[in-house]
Backbone bond lengths (Angstrom), bond angles and torsions (degrees), N, CA, C in turn:
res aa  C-N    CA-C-N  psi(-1)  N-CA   C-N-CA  omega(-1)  CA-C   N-CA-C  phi
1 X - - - 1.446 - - 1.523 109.39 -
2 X 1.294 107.20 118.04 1.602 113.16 165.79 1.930 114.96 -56.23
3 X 1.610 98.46 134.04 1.490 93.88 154.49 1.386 127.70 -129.37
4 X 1.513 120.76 145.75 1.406 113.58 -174.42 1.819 124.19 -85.04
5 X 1.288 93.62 34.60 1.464 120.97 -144.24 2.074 72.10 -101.70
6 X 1.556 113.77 143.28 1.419 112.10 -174.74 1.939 92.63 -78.51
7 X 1.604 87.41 155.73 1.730 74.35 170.60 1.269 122.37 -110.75
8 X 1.361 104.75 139.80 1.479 129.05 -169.30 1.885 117.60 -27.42
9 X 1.154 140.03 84.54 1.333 135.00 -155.70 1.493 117.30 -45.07
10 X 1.067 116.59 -34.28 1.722 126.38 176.10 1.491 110.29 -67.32
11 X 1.634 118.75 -16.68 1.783 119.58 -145.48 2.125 94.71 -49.51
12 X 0.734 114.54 166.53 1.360 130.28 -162.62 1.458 108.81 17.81
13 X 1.225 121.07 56.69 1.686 117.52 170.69 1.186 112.29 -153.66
14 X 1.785 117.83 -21.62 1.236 110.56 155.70 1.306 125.84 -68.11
15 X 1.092 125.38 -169.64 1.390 138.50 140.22 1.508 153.91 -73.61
16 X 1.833 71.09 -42.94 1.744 100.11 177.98 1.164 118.73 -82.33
17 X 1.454 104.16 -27.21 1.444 109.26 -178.73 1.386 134.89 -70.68
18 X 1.638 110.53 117.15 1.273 108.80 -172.57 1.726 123.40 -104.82
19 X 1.024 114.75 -79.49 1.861 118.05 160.48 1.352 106.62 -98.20
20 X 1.978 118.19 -43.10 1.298 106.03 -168.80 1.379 108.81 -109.02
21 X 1.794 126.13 -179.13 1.394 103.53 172.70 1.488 107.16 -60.16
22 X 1.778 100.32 168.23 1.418 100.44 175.65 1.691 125.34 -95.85
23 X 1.409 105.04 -8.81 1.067 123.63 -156.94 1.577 140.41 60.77
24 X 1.515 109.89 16.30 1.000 136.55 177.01 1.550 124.83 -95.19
25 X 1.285 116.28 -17.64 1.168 104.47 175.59 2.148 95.01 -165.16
26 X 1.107 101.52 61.15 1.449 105.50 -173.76 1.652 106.77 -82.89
27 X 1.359 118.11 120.80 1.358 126.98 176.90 1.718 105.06 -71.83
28 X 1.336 111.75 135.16 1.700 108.51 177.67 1.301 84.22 -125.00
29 X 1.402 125.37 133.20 1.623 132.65 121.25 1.144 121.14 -35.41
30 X 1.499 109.28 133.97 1.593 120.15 164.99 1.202 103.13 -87.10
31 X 1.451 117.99 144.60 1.658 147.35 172.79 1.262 94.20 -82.65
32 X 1.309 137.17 -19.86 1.321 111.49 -150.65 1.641 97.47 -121.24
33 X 1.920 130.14 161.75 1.346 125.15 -168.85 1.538 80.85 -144.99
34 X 1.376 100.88 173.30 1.754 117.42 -179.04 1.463 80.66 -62.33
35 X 1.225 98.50 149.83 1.697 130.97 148.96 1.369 107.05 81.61
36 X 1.497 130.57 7.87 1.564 148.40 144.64 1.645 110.45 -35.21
37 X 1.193 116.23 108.93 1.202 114.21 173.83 1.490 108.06 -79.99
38 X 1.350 122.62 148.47 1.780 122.10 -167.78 1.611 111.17 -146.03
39 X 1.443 133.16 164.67 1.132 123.58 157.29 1.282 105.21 -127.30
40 X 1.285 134.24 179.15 1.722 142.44 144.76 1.143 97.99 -42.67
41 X 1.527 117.15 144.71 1.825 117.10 147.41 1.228 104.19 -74.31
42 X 1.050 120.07 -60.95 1.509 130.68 -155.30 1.842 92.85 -54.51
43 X 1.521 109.50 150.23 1.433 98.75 -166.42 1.701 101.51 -107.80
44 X 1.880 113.72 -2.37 1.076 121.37 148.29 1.473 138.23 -21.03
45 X 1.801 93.95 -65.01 1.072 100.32 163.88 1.411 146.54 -66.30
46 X 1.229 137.54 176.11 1.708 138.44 178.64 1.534 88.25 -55.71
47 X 1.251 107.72 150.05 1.280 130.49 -158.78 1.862 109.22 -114.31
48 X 1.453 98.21 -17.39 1.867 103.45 -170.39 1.428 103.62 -80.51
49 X 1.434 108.45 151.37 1.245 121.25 -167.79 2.006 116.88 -69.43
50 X 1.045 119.54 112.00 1.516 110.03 177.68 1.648 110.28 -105.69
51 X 1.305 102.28 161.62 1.558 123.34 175.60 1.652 110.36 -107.79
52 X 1.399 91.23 128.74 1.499 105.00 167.92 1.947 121.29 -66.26
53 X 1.502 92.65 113.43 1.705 91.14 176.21 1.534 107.87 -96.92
54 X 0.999 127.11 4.76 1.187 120.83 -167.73 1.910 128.18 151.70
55 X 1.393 104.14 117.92 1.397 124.33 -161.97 1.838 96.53 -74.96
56 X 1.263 94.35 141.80 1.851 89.40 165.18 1.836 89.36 -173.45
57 X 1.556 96.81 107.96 1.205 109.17 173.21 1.620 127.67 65.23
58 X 1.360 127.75 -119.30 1.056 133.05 162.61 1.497 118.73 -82.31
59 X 1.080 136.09 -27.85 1.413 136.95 169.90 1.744 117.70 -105.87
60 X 1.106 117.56 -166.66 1.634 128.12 -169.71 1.650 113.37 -151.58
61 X 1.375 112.90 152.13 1.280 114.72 -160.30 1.608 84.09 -123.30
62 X 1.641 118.06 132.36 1.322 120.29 -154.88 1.405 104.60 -149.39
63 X 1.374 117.78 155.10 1.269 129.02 -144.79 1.596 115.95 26.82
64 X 1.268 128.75 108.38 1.230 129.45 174.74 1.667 113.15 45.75
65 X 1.223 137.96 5.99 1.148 141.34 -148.92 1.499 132.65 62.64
66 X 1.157 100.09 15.96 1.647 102.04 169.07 1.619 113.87 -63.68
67 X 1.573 116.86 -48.95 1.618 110.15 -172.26 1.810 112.55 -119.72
68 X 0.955 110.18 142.60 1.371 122.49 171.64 1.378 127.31 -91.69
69 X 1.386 131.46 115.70 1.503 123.28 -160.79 1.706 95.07 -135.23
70 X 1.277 131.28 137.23 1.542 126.38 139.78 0.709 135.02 -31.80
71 X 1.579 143.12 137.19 1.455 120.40 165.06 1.282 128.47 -97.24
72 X 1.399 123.96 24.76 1.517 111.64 132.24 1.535 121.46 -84.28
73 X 1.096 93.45 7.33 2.095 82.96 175.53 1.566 105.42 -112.03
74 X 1.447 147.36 34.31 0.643 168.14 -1.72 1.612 146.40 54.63
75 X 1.710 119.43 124.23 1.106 96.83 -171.61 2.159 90.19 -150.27
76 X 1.336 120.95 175.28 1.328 123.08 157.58 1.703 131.72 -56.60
77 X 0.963 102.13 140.38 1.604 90.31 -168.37 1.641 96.86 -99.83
78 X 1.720 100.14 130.77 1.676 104.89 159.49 0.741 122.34 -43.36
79 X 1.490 106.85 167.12 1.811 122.45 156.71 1.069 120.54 -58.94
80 X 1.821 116.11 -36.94 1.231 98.84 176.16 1.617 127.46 -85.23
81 X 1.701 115.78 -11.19 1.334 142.11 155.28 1.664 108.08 -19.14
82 X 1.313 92.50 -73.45 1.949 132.80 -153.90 2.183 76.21 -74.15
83 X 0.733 138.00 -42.13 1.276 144.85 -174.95 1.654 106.68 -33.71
84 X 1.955 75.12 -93.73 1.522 113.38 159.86 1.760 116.58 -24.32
85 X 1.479 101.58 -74.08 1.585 116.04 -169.40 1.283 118.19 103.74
86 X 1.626 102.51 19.44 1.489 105.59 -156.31 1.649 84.52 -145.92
87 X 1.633 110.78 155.51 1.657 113.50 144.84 1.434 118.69 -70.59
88 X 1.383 112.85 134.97 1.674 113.91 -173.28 1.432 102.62 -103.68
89 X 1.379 108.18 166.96 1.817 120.60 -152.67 1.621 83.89 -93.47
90 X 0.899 115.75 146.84 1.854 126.77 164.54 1.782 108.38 -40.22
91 X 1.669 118.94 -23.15 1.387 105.08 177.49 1.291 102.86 -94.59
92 X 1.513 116.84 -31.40 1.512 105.81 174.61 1.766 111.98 -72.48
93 X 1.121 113.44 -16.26 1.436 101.16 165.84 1.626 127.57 -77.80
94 X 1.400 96.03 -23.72 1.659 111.45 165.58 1.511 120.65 -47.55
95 X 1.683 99.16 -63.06 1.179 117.94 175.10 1.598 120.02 -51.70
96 X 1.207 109.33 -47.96 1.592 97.15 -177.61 1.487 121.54 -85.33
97 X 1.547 121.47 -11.16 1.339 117.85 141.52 1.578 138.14 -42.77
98 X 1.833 110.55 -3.94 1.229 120.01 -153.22 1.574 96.71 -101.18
99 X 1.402 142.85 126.04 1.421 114.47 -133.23 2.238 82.94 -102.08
């Protein structure tokens, strides 16, 4: 039986892996390539817009290699972002969805 289920990236190379992933060694693709403009999600963080210099694994080496970020803490910057020049607050992102 076929499934439309993605297939597991490890399937015959783990160990653990049996029908489902195992969660032991799950390969993720990065979304992101050099010259990706990005912000923090978290709104904690610095808010100014950075460029991706370079992918390596689970995180990214950004602005020229000065800072190191994960890429789940991390995300693409809008149009209206890239606008701004800035990460926008969830109400200013509200707002400019408002046509």
């Amino acid at each position: 039986m076929e499934t439309n289920l993605t297939q597991h990236p490890c399937a015959n190379k783990c160990t653990n892996f049996k029908e489902e992933q195992c969660g032991h060694c799950l390969i993720s693709e990065s979304d992101f390539i050099a010259g990706d403009t990005v912000v923090f999600i978290n709104e904690s963080k610095p808010g100014h817009l950075m460029t991706v210099h370079k992918v390596e694994g689970n995180g990214v080496l950004l602005d020229g290699n000065r800072s190191f970020a994960l890429i789940h803490m991390i995300r693409h910057a809008n149009v209206a972002e890239l606008g701004a020049k800035r990460r926008l607050t969830l109400t200013e992102q509200a707002l400019a969805e408002v046509p």
